[in-house]
VORO-153201 format. One record per residue (C-alpha): x, y, z. Coordinates in steps of 0.001 Angstrom, whole numbers, padded with zeros to 6 digits, always signed. Layout:
XYZ/...
***
This chain:
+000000+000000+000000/+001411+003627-000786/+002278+005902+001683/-001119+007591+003144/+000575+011074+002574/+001155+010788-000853/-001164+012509-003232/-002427+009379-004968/-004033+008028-001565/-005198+011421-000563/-007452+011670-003789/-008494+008088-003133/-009461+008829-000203/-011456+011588-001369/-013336+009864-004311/-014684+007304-002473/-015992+009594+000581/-017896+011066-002196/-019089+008215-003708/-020271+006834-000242/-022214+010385+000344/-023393+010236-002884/-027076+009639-001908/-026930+013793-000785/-027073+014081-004403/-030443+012879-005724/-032090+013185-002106/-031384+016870-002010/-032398+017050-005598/-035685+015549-004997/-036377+018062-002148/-035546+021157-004447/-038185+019226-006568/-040833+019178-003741/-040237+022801-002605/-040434+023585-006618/-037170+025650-006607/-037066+025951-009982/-040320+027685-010973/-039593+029840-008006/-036474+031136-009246/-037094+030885-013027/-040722+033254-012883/-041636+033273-016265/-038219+033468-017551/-036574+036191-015074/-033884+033270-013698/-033095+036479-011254/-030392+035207-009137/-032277+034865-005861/-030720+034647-001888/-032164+031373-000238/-034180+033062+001973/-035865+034958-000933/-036482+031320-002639/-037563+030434+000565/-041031+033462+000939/-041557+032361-002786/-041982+028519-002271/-043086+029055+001470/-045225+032139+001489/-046311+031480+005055/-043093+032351+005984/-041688+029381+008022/-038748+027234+006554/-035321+027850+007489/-033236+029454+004670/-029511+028202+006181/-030769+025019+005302/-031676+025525+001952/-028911+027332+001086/-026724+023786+001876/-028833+022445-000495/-028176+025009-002965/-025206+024870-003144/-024160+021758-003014/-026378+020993-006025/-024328+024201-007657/-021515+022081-007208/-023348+019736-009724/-024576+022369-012109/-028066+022882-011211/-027336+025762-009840/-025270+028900-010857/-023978+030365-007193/-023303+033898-007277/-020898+034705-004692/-021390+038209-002655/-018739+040975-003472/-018414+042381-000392/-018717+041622+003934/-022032+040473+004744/-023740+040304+001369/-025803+037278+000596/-025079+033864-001759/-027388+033933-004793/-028671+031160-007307/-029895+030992-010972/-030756+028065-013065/-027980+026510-015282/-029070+024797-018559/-029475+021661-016523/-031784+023214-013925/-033965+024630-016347/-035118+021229-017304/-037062+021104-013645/-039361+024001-014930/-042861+023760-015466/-042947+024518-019418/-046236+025849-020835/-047709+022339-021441/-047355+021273-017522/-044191+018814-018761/-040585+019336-016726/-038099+016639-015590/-039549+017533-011877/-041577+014300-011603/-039352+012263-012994/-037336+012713-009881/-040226+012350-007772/-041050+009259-009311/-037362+007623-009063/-037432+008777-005165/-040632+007118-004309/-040719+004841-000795/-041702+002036-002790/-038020+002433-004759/-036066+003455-001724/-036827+000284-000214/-035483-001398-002986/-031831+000241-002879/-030614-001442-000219/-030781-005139-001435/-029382-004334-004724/-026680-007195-004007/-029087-009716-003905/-029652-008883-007742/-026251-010674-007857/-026948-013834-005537/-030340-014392-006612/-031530-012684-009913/-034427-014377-009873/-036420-011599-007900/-035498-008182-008436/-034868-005948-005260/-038003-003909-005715/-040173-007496-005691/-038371-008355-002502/-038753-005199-000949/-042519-005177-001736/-043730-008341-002423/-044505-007476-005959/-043175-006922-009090/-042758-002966-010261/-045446-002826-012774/-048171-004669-011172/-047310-002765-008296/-047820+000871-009756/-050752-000373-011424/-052873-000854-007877/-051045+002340-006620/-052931+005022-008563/-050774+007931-007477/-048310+006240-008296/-049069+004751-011594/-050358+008709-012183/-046971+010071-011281/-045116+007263-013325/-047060+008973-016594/-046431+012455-015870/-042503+011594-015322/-042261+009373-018574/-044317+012401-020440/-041903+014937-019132/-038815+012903-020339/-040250+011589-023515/-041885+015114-025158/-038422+016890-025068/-036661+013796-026852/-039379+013044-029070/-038749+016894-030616/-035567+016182-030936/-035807+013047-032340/-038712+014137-034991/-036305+017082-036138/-033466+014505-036847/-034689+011300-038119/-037121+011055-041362/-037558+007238-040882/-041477+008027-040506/-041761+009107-044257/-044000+007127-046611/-045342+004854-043718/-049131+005375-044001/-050255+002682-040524/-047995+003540-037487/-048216+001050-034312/-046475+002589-030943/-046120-000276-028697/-046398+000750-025282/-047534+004166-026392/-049444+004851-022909/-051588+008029-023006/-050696+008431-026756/-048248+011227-026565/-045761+010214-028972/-048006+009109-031670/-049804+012305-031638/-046516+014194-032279/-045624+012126-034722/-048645+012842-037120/-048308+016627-036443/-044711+016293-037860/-045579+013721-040414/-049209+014060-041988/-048362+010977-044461/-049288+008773-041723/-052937+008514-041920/-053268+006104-038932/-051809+005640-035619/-052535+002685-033624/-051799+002985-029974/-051424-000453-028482/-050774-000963-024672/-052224-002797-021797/-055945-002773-021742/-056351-001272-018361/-053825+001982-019629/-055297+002711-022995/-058644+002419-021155/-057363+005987-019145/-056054+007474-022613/-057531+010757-024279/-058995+010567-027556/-056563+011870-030686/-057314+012700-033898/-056181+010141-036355/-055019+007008-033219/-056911+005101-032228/-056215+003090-029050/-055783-000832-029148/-055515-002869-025458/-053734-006314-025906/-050268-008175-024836/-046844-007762-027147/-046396-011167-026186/-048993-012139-027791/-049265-010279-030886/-049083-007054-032422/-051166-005301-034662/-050247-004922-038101/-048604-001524-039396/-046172-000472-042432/-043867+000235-039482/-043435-000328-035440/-042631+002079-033021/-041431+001568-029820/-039597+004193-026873/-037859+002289-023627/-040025-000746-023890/-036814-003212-024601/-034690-002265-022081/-036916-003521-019278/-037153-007412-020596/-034661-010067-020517/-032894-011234-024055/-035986-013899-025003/-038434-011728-023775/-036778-009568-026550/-036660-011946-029192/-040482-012992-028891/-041272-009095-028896/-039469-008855-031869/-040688-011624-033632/-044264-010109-033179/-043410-007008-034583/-041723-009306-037895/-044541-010737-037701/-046761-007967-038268/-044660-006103-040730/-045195-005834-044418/-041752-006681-047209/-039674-003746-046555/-041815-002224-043173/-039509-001976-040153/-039118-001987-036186/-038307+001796-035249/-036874+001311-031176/-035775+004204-029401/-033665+002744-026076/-030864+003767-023968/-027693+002403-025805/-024553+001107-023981/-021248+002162-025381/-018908-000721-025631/-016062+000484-023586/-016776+002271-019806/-015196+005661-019387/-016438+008670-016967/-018348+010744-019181/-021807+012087-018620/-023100+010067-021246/-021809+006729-020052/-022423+007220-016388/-026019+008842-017054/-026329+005011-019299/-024946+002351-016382/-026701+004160-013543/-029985+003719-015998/-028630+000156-016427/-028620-000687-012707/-032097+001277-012127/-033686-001093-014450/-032025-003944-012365/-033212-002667-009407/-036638-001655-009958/-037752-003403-012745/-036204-006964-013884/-032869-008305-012432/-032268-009399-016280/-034090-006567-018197/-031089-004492-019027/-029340-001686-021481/-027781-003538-024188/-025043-002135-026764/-025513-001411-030570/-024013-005052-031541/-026341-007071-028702/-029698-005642-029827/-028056-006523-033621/-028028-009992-032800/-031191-010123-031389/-033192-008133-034016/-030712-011102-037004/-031816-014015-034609/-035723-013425-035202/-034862-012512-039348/-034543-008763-039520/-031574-008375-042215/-031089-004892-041626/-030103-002430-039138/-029067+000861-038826/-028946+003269-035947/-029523+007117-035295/-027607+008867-032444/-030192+011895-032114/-029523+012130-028371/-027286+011861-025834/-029465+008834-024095/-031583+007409-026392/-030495+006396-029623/-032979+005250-032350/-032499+001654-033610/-034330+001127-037067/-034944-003050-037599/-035902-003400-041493/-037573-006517-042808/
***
């Protein structure tokens, strides 16, 4: 072992007292979440830089709270660029905070969407249970740590929890409406298809994007569990369909699908697949959009933002649903006849995979 003086140990040291207080991180995120910070501080698109204790009579007009406290929180998240702190010039002046780029994603946009409940939802009870027994994901991975934790899997789970299930549709909106604009401004895969399926398309969000963009497609077929398109708002032009992917898929000139992959385990995958094949025309094709694994671990954003997704989905969802690389879902997508595949990088997380038959 090196000397404990030497600079080597010393930053060792320090990495992995961060790492073991990293829970400050998304705990104190999620209660800048609950005390909506952001909308405080942002006010219509001011992003004044405010003093805690004036964030504090904005989100607690009543005037209680204790503004010390928040200002830890501040700026420690600062520290992680949600936060710009603006230090006082002088004795006795006050620390002040603005949004960064990355803050600005927690405010309430003019459609009700943000990334706020998309914390909220990852920081449930039901989930926090489930982070301490993530090791037994590796002795047993028969049971994921949420089912052992609550005696049921994930999904069933939020499905008898209505607040929750409610919650998990706002966060998945809020994530998926900014990357669906993205996506729709760089990929044209949607042109000439006429009869669009979204598999696991939930309220219908996506699909009705997708025809504003692209008016070729004269029918959109939104196919999810029964009891979830039962909830869904009528849209012009879809039309919602209740059944099992398992079981079979209805027919379309192409198949659309956003973060429905990741959460099944490799022959879960290939039957999925095969009943999207299945329902394809000659030349129709599989459009996925899923979180991508790069082949080689570094620290980037990118990568790190992808394996801490990876072990969520362990966690919480299936012990063997998992993120998968370029060349794994390749093999899968050959092994149930798709002879081509190409794939779109139109975002830093999700990358579209196009399956052609």
């Amino acid at each position: 072992m090196e000397d404990e003086s030497s600079e080597n140990r010393k930053q060792a040291r320090l990495t992995i007292l961060e790492l073991a207080n990293m829970i400050s991180v998304p705990m104190s995120l999620n209660a800048v979440v609950r005390l909506n910070v952001a909308d405080a501080i942002w006010q219509g698109g001011a992003n004044n830089p405010l003093s805690a204790i004036e964030i504090l009579k904005r989100v607690l007009p009543a005037g209680n709270g204790d503004a010390e406290n928040l200002q830890r929180v501040l700026r420690m998240l600062a520290s992680y660029g949600v936060f710009n702190e603006h230090t006082p010039s002088g004795a006795g002046g006050e620390r002040k905070y603005s949004l960064t780029d990355v803050g600005k994603t927690l405010v309430t946009d003019s459609e009700g969407l943000s990334f706020a409940p998309y914390v909220l939802q990852h920081h449930q009870d039901a989930l926090m249970r489930a982070w301490p027994l993530v090791h037994e994901a590796v002795v047993d991975p028969s049971k994921e740590p949420f089912e052992r934790a609550n005696g049921e899997a994930a999904y069933s789970y939020y499905l008898k929890q209505g607040d929750m299930n409610e919650l998990m549709v706002k966060a998945m909106s809020g994530v998926s409406v900014p990357f669906m604009r993205a996506m729709l401004q760089a990929y044209d895969g949607f042109r000439g298809v006429e009869r669009l399926v979204d598999v696991g398309g939930s309220g219908g969000d996506c699909l009705r994007m997708i025809l504003q963009k692209h008016p070729n497609v004269k029918e959109g077929i939104n196919f999810d569990l029964p009891q979830v398109v039962a909830k869904a708002s009528q849209i012009p032009g879809v039309t919602h369909v209740g059944g099992d992917m398992f079981k079979s898929i209805p027919q379309g000139d192409a198949i659309f699908m956003k973060w429905v992959l990741t959460t099944w385990t490799d022959d879960e995958i290939k039957k999925i697949m095969q009943n999207c094949y299945n329902s394809l025309p000659e030349g129709g094709k599989l459009i996925a959009c899923e979180p991508v694994l790069p082949e080689n671990s570094d620290d980037s954003h990118r990568t790190r933002a992808l394996l801490e997704g990876d072990i969520f989905v362990m966690t919480i969802y299936r012990a063997k649903g998992k993120h998968r690389t370029e060349e794994q879902f390749r093999q899968l997508a050959v092994s149930v006849g798709f002879p081509s595949f190409r794939a779109f990088h139109v975002d830093h997380f999700y990358t579209v995979l196009e399956f052609k038959k």
